[in-house]
VEXDREN-2710 file (C-alpha; in Angstrom, 1 decimal):
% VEXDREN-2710
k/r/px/py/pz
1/UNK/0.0/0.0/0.0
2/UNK/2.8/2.5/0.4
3/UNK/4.7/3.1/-2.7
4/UNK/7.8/3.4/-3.2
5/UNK/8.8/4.6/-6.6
6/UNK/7.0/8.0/-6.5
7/UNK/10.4/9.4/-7.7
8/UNK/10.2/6.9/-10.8
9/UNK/8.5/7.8/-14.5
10/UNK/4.7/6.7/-14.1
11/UNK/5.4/3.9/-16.6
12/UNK/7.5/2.4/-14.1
13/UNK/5.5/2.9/-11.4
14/UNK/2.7/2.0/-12.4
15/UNK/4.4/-1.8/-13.5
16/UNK/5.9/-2.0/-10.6
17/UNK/2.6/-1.4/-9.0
18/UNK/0.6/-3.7/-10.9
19/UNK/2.9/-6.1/-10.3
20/UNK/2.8/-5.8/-6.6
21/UNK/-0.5/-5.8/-6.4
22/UNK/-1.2/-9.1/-8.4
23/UNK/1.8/-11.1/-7.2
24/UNK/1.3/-10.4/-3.4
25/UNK/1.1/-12.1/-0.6
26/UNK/-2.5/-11.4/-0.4
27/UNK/-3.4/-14.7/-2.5
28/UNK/-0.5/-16.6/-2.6
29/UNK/1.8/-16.5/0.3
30/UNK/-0.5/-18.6/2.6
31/UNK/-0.6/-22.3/2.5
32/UNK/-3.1/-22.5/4.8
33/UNK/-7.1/-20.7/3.6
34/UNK/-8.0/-18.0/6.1
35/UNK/-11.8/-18.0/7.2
36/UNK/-13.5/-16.1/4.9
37/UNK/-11.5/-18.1/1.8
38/UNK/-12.8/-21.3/3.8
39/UNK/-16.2/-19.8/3.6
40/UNK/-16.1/-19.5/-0.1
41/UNK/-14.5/-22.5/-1.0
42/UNK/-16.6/-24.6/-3.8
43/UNK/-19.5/-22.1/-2.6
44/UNK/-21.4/-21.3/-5.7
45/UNK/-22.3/-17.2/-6.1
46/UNK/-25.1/-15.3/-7.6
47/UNK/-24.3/-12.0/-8.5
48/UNK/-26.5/-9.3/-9.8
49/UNK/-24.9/-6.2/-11.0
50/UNK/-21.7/-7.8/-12.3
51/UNK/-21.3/-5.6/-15.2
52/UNK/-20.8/-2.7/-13.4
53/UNK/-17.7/-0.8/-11.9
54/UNK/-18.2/-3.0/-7.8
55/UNK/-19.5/-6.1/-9.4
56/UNK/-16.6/-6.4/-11.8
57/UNK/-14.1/-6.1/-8.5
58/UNK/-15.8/-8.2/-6.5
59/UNK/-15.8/-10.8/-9.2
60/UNK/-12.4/-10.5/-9.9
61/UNK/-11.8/-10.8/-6.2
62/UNK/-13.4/-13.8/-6.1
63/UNK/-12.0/-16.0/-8.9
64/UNK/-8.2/-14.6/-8.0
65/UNK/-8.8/-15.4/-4.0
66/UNK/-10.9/-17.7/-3.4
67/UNK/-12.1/-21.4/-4.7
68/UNK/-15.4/-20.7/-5.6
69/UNK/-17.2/-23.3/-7.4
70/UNK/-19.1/-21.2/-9.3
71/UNK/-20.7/-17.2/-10.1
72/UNK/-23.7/-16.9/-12.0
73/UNK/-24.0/-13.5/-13.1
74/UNK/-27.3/-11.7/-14.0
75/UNK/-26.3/-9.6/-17.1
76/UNK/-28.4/-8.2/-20.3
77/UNK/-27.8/-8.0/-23.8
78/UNK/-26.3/-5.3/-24.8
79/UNK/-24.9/-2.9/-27.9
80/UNK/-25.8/-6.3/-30.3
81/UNK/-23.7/-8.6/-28.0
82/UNK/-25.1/-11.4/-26.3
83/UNK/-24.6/-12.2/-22.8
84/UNK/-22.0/-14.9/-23.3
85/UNK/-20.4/-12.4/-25.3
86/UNK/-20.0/-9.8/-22.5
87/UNK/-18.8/-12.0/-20.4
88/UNK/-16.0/-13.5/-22.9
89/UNK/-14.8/-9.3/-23.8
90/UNK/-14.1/-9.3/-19.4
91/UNK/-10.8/-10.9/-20.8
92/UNK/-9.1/-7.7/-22.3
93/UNK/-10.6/-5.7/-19.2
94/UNK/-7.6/-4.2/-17.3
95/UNK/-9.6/-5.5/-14.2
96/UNK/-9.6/-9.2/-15.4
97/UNK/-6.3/-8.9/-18.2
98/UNK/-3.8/-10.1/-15.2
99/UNK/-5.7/-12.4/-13.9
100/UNK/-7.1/-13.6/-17.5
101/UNK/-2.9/-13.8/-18.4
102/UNK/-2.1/-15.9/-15.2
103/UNK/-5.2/-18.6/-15.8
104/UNK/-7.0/-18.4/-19.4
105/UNK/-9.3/-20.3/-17.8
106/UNK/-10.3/-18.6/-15.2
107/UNK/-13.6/-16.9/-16.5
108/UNK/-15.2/-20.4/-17.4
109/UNK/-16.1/-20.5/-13.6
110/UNK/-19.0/-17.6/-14.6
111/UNK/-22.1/-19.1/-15.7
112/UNK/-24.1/-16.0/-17.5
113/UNK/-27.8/-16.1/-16.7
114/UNK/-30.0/-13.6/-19.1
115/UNK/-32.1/-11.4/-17.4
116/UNK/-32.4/-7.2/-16.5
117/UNK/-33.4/-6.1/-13.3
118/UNK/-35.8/-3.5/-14.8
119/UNK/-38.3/-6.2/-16.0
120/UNK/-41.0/-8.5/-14.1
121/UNK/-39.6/-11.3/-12.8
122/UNK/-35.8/-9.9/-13.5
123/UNK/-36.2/-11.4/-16.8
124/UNK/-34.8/-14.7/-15.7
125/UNK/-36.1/-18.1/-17.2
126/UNK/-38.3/-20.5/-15.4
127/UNK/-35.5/-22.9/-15.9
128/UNK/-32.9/-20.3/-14.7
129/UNK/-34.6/-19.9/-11.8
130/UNK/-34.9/-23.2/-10.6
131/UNK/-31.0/-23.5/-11.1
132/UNK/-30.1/-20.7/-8.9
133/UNK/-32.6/-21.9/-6.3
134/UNK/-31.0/-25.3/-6.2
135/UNK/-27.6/-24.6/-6.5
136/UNK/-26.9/-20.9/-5.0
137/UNK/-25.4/-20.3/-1.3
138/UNK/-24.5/-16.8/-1.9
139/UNK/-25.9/-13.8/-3.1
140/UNK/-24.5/-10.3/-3.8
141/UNK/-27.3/-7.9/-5.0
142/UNK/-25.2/-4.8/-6.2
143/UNK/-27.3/-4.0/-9.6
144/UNK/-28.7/-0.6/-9.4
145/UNK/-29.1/2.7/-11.3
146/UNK/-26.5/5.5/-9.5
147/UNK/-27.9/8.3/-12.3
148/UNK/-29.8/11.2/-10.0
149/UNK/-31.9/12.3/-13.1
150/UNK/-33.3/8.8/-13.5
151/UNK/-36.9/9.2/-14.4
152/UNK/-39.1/7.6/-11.4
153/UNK/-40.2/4.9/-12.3
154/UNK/-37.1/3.6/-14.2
155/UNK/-35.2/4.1/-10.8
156/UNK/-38.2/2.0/-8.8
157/UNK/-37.7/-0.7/-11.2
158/UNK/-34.3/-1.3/-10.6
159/UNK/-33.6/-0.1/-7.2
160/UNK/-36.6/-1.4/-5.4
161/UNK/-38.8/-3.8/-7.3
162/UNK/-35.7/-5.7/-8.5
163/UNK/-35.0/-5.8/-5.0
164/UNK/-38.1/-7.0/-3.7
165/UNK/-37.7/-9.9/-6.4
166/UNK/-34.4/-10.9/-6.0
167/UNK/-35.6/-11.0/-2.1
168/UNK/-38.4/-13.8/-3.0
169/UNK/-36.0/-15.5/-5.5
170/UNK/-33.7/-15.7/-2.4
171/UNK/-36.6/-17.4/-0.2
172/UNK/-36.6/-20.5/-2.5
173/UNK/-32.7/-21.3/-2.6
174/UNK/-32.5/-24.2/-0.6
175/UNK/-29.0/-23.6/0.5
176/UNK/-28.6/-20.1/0.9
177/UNK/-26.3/-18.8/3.5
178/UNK/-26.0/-15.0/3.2
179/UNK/-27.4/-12.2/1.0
180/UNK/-25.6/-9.1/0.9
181/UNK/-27.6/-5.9/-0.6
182/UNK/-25.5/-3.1/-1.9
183/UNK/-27.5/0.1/-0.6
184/UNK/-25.8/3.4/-0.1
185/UNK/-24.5/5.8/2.7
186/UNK/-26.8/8.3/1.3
187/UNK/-30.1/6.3/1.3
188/UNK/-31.1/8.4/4.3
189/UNK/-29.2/11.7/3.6
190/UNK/-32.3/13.6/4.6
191/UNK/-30.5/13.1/8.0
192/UNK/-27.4/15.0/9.5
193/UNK/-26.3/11.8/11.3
194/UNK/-26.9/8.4/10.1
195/UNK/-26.6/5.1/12.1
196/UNK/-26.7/1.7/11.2
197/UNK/-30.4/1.4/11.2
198/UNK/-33.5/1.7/9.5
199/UNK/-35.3/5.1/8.9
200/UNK/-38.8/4.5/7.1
201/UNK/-39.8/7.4/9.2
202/UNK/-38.6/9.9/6.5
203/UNK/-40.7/8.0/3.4
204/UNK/-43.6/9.8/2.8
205/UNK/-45.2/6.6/1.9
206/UNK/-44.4/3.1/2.1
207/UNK/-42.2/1.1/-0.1
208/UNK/-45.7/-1.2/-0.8
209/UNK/-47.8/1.9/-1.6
210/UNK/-45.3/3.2/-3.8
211/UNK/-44.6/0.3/-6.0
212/UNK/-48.4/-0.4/-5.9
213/UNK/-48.4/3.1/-7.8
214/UNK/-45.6/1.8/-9.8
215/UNK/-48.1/-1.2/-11.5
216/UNK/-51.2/1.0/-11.4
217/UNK/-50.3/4.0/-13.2
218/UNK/-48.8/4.8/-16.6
219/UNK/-45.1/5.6/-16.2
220/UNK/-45.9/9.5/-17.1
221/UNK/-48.4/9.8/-14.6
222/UNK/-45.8/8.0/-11.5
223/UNK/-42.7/10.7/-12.9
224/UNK/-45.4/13.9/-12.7
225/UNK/-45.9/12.7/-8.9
226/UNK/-41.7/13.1/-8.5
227/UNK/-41.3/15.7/-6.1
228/UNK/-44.3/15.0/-4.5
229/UNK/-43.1/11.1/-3.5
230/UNK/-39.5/12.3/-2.7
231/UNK/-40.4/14.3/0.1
232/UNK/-36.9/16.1/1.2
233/UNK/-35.1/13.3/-0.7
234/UNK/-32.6/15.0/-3.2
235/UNK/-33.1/12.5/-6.1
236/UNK/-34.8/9.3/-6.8
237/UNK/-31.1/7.2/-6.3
238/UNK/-31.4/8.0/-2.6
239/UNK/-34.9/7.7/-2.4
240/UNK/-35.4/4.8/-4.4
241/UNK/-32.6/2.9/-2.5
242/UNK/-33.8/4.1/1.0
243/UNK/-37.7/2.1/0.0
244/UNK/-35.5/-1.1/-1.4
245/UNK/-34.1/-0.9/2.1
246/UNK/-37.3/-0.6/3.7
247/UNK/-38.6/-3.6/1.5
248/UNK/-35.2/-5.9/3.4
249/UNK/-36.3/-4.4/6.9
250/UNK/-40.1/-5.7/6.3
251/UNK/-39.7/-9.1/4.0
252/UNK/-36.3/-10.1/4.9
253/UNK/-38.0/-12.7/7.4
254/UNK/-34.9/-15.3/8.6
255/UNK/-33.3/-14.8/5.5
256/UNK/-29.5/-14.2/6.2
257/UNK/-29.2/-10.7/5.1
258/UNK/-27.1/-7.8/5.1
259/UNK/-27.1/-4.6/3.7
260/UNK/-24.0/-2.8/3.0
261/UNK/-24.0/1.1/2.8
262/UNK/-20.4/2.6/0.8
263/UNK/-20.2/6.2/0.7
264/UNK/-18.7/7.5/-2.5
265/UNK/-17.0/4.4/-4.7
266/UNK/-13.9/5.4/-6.6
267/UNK/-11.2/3.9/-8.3
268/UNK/-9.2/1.1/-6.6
269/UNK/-6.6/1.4/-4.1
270/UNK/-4.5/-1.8/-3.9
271/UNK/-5.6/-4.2/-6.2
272/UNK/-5.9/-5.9/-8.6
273/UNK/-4.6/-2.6/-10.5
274/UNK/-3.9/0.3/-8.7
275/UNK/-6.0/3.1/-9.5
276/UNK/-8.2/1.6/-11.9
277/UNK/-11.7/3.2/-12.6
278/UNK/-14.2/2.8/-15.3
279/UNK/-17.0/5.2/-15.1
280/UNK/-17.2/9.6/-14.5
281/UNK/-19.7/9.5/-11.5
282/UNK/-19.5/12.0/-8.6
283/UNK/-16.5/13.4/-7.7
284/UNK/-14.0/11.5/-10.1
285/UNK/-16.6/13.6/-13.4
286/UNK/-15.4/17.2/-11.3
287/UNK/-11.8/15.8/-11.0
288/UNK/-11.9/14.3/-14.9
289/UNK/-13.1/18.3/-16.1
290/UNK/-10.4/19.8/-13.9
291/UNK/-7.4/17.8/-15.4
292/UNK/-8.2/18.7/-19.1
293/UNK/-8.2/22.3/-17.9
294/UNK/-12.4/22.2/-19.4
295/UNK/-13.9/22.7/-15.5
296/UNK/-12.5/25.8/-13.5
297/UNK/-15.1/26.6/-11.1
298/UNK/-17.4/24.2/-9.4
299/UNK/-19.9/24.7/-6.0
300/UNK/-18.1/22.4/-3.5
301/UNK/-18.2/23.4/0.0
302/UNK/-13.9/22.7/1.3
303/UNK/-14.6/22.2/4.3
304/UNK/-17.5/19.4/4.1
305/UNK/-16.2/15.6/4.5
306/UNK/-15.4/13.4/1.3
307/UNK/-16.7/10.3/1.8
308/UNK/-14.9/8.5/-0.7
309/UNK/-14.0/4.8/-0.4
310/UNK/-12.1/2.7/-2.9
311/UNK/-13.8/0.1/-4.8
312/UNK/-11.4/-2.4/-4.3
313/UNK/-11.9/-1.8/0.1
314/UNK/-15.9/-1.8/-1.0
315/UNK/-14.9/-5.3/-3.1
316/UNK/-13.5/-6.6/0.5
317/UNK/-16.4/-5.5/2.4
318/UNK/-18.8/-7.0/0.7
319/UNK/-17.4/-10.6/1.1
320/UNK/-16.5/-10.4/4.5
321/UNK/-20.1/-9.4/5.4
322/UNK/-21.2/-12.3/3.4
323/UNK/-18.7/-14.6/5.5
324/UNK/-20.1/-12.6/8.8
325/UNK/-23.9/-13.3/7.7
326/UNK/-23.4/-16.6/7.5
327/UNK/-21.3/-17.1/10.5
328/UNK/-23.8/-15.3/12.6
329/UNK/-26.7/-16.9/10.8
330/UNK/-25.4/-20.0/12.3
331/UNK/-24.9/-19.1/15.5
332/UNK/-28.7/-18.4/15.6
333/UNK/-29.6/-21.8/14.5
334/UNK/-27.2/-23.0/17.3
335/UNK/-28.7/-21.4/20.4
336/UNK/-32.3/-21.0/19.4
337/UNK/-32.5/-17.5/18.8
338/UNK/-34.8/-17.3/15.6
339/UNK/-37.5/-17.4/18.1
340/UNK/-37.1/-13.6/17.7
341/UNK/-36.5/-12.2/14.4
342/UNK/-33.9/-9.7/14.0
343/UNK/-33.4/-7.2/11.1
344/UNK/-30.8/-7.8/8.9
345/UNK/-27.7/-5.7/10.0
346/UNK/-26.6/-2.4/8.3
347/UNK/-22.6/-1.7/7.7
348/UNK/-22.1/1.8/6.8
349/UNK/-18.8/2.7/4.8
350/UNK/-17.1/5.9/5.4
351/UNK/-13.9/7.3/5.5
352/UNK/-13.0/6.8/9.4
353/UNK/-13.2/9.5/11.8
354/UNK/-9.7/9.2/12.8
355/UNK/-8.4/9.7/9.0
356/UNK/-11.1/12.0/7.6
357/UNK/-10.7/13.9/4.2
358/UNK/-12.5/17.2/2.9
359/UNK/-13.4/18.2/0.0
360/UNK/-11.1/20.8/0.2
361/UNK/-8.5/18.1/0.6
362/UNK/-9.8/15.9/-1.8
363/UNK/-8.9/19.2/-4.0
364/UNK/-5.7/20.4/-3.0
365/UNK/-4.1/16.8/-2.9
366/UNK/-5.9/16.2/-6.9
367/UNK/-3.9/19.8/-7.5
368/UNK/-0.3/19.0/-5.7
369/UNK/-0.3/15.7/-8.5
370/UNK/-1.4/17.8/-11.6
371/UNK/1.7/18.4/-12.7
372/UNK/3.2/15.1/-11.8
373/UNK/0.1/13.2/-14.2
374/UNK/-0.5/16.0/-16.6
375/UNK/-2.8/15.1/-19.7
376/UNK/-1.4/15.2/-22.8
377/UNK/-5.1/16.2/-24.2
378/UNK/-5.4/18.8/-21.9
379/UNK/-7.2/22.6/-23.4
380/UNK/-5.8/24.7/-20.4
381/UNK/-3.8/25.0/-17.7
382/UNK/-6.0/22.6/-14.5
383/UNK/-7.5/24.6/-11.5
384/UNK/-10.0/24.6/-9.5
385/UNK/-11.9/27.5/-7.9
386/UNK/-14.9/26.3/-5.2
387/UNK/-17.9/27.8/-3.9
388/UNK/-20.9/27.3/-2.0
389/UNK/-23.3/30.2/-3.3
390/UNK/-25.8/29.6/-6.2
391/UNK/-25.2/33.1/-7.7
392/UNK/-21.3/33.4/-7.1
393/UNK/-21.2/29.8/-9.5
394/UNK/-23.0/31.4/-11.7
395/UNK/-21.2/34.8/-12.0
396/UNK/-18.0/32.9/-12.2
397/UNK/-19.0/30.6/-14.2
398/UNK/-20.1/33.3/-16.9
399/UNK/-16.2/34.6/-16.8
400/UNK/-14.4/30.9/-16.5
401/UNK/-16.8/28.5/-18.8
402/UNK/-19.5/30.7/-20.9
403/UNK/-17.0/33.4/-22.2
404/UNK/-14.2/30.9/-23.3
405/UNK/-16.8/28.5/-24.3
406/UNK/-18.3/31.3/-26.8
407/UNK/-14.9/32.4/-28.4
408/UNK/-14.2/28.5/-28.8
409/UNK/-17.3/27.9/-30.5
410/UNK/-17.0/31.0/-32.8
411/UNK/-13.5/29.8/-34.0
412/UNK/-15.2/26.3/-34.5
413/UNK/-18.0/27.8/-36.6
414/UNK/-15.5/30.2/-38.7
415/UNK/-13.4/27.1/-39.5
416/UNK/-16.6/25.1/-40.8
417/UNK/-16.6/22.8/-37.9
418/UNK/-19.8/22.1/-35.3
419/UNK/-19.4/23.8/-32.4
420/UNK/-19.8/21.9/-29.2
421/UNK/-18.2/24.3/-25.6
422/UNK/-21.5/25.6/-24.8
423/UNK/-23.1/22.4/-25.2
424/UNK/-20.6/20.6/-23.4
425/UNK/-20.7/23.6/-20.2
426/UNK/-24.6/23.1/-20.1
427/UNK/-23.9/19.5/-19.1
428/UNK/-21.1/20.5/-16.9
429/UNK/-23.6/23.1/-14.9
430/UNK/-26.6/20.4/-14.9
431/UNK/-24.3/17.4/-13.4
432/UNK/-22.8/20.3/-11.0
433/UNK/-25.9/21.2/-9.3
434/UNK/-26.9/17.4/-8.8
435/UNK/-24.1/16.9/-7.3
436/UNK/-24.4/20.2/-4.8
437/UNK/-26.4/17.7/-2.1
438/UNK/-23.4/15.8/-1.3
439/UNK/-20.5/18.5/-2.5
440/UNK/-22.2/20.8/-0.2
441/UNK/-23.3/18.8/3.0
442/UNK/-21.1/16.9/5.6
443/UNK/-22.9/13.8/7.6
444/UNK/-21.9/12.0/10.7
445/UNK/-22.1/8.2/10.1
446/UNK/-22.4/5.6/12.8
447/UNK/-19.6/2.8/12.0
448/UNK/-19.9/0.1/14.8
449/UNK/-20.8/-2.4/12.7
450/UNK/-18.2/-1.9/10.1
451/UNK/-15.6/-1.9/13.2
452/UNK/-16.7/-5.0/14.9
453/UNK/-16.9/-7.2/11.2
454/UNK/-13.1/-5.7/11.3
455/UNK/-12.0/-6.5/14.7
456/UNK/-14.1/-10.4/14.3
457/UNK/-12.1/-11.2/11.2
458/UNK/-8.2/-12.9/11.6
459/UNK/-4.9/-11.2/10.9
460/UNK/-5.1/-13.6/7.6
461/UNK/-8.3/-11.8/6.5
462/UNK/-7.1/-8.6/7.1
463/UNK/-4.6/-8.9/4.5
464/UNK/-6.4/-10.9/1.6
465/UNK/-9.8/-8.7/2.3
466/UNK/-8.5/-5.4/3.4
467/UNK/-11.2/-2.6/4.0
468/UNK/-9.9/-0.2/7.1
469/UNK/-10.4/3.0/6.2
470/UNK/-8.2/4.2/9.2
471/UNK/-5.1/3.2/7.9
472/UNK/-5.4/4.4/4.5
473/UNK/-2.6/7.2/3.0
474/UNK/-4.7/10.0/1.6
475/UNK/-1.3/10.5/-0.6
476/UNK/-0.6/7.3/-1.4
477/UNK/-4.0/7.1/-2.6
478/UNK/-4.2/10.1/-4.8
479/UNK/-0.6/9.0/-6.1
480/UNK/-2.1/5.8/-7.7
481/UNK/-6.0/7.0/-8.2
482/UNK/-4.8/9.8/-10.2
483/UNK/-2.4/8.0/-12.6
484/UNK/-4.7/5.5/-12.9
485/UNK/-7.3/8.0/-14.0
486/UNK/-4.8/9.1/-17.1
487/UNK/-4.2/5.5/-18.2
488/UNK/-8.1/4.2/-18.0
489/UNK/-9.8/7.5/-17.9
490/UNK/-8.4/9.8/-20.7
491/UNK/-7.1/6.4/-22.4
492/UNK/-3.4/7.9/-22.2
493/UNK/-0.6/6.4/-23.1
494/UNK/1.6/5.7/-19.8
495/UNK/5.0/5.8/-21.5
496/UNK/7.8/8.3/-20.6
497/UNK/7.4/10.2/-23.9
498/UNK/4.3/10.6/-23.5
499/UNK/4.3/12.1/-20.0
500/UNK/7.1/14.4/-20.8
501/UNK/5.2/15.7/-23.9
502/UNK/1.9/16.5/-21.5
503/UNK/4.4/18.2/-18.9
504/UNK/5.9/20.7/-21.6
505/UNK/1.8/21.0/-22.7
506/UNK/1.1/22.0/-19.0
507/UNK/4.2/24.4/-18.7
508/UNK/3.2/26.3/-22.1
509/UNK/-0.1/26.3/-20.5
510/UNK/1.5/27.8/-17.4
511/UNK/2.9/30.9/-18.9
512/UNK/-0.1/31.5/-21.5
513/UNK/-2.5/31.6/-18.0
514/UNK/0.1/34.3/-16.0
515/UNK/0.1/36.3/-19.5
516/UNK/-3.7/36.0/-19.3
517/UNK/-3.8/36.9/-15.8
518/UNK/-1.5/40.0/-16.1
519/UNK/-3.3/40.9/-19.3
520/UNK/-6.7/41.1/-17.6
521/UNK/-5.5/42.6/-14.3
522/UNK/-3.9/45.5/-16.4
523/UNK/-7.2/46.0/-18.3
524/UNK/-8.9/46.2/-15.5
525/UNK/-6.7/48.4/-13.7
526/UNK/-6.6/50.6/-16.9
527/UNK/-10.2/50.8/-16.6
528/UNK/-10.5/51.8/-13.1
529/UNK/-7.9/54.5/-13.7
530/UNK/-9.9/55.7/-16.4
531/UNK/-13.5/55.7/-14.4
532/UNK/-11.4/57.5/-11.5
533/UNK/-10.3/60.0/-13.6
534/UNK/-13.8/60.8/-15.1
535/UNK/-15.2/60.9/-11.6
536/UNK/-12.4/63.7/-10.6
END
């Protein structure tokens, strides 16, 4: 976890990282299987959500660290390819190209199973079905839609009802030992502080009522009734993932469930490559705009928590509460104690209190590395100005996006070309004032959950399935996460060339934004002599 070739050319770090991170002593070093690899030894896995940015970690995690007999994974045709043919590109995946390179044979242990989440009965077969409820012991439920402008009932369909029917699914595996749900720190951000509980208290109506809406009306009808349904809820993410919790806390039964809440997933720490990332949400879509000098001003409150958590800690989490359901889940059976139905624990994921990060330090670290991971593609020199008033964005924004974005455009349109800034800065502004909920607010999260799961597991599991937030180097973090954004992100080229070409880009950029700078403080010096002067 603590690099140390920081004074090295990025292409030789980052080899030298991937490296360590692949041929560690995390999967290989240990004769002996820990608990939690003991736990998934020949278990077979159902995994929903696989496609995406956690489900392809936790996959990975899986087939390089464990013996599992077998992952079915509940994936959707898509852009003309079948789903065998999804699974088969996963090969040329940076996530899966190590691993894939050490055992070609390592993806025949995922079984596809056709379905989508956003359609009655997932979409799955009859026969499908009756293979995962005689075969499944696992489940990990991380398919959801993370888009805030998702219309209503789009986001119902996929965060709630495809819970609810994964949930009765689940009730007819004969030998299912643990269910983990992927929910989200935010699912009750309504709140200032958040424990690991259940807060149907803040619904304005019941996840039952509201899905019972969902089959009565006509989808245009359900997205009028938006704001009215969300209550103080910011978007229908949070408030569509807060009812699918609701939905565990009342239907779970004696199922043994889990629900685990991340706060903000970005790209991998540790492993299997550090920094890797595939997707713009959040944060990483502000930091992404910053480095190719495009964003310059953005409504972020500094002083506000980041809580940020690396997908490859969330990766870890999520089988290790798996391993805890189970264990616990048989400890119940062992002393009687289903006589009393509990509800299925919560494990929020935060940054820890003792090793906090702000958004303002999220910022300033992202700034110290610009010049170390340059981009080569880069329009200007990268900065970032923050604030937390509505109409300081916008007057800034007018001066640092609109103007530039104008006198882009014209040059575009002289030269016969289609201009695309101002269409480009409309996005920017819409995504930026989504985002103003959680850029803008800092919670307080209850954690002991999360901290006892730690402290239960063995020194073993610590190492193979590392998730404590309260040992992690900020630096040493942004060191990888931001190279790793160039190489997967921007799609640059890591070699030494390369990054030597975007530093002398970023220098030329350097002295063209101090000429700017003196050439508009001299203007507007000029004119204030000038206004004196007229006034005298």
């Amino acid at each position: 976890g603590n690099c140390d070739c920081v004074s090295k050319t990025f292409a030789n770090c980052f080899e030298f990282c991937v490296v360590r991170a692949f041929v560690t002593k995390y999967c290989v070093a240990y004769k002996m299987l820990s608990n939690i690899q003991t736990f998934y030894k020949d278990k077979t896995i159902f995994v929903t959500g696989g496609s995406g940015f956690l489900g392809k970690v936790i996959i990975e995690k899986l087939l390089r660290c464990t013996e599992v007999k077998r992952i079915y994974v509940l994936i959707r045709p898509k852009r003309g390819q079948d789903v065998q043919e999804r699974i088969a590109a996963w090969k040329d995946n940076a996530m899966f190209s190590l691993l894939h390179k050490t055992n070609a044979q390592c993806l025949e242990r995922i079984v596809s199973i056709a379905g989508d989440c956003q359609e009655q009965d997932l979409g799955i077969s009859e026969a499908d079905r009756q293979l995962l409820a005689a075969e499944v012991q696992v489940v990990l439920h991380s398919a959801a839609t993370v888009r805030f402008c998702e219309p209503l009932h789009q986001a119902l369909d996929i965060n709630t009802r495809a819970t609810q029917l994964l949930l009765q699914l689940a009730k007819q595996m004969k030998q299912l030992l643990a269910f983990v749900h992927v929910s989200t720190a935010f699912s009750n951000c309504v709140i200032d502080h958040i424990d690991e509980r259940y807060y149907p208290e803040h619904l304005v109506f019941s996840y039952d009522k509201v899905l019972l809406l969902r089959k009565q009306l006509s989808e245009e009808m359900l997205d009028s009734m938006t704001s009215s349904l969300l209550g103080k809820f910011p978007n229908t993410y949070t408030y569509t993932k807060a009812l699918a919790e609701q939905v565990l806390q009342q239907e779970a039964g004696d199922l043994p469930l889990c629900i685990f809440r991340p706060g903000v997933i970005v790209g991998s720490y540790k492993e299997p490559v550090a920094g890797w990332i595939d997707n713009l949400y959040g944060p990483i879509a502000i930091l992404y705009g910053a480095a190719f000098g495009i964003l310059r001003v953005t409504r972020l409150n500094v002083n506000a928590a980041a809580n940020i958590v690396p997908v490859d800690f969330c990766g870890n989490m999520v089988l290790a509460s798996a391993w805890q359901t189970a264990v616990q889940q048989a400890e119940r059976k062992q002393s009687a104690e289903s006589a009393q139905q509990q509800q299925p624990p919560i494990y929020n994921y935060v940054p820890s209190n003792r090793n906090e990060l702000s958004w303002g330090g999220f910022r300033d670290k992202a700034q110290l590395l610009a010049n170390t991971y340059p981009l080569s593609q880069a329009m200007w020199l990268p900065f970032l100005h923050c604030t937390t008033t509505a109409w300081l964005f916008k007057f800034l924004a007018f001066f640092y996006h609109l103007l530039p974005g104008y006198a882009i455009d014209l040059v575009l349109w002289l030269r016969g070309q289609q201009p695309r800034m101002i269409r480009l800065y409309d996005k920017i502004h819409k995504n930026i004032e989504l985002l103003v909920p959680f850029t803008n607010t800092s919670w307080k999260f209850g954690t002991h959950n999360t901290q006892r799961l730690w402290q239960c597991m063995s020194t073993q599991d610590k190492e193979l399935f590392e998730f404590d937030m309260s040992t992690l180097d900020w630096d040493d973090y942004f060191q990888l996460a931001l190279g790793g954004m160039r190489i997967y992100l921007a799609k640059e080229d890591p070699s030494p060339a390369t990054l030597q070409r975007a530093q002398r880009l970023r220098a030329r950029y350097y002295v063209l934004h101090r000429l700017l700078q003196f050439a508009v403080c001299s203007c507007g010096i000029a004119l204030l002599w000038s206004l004196s002067k007229l006034l005298i």
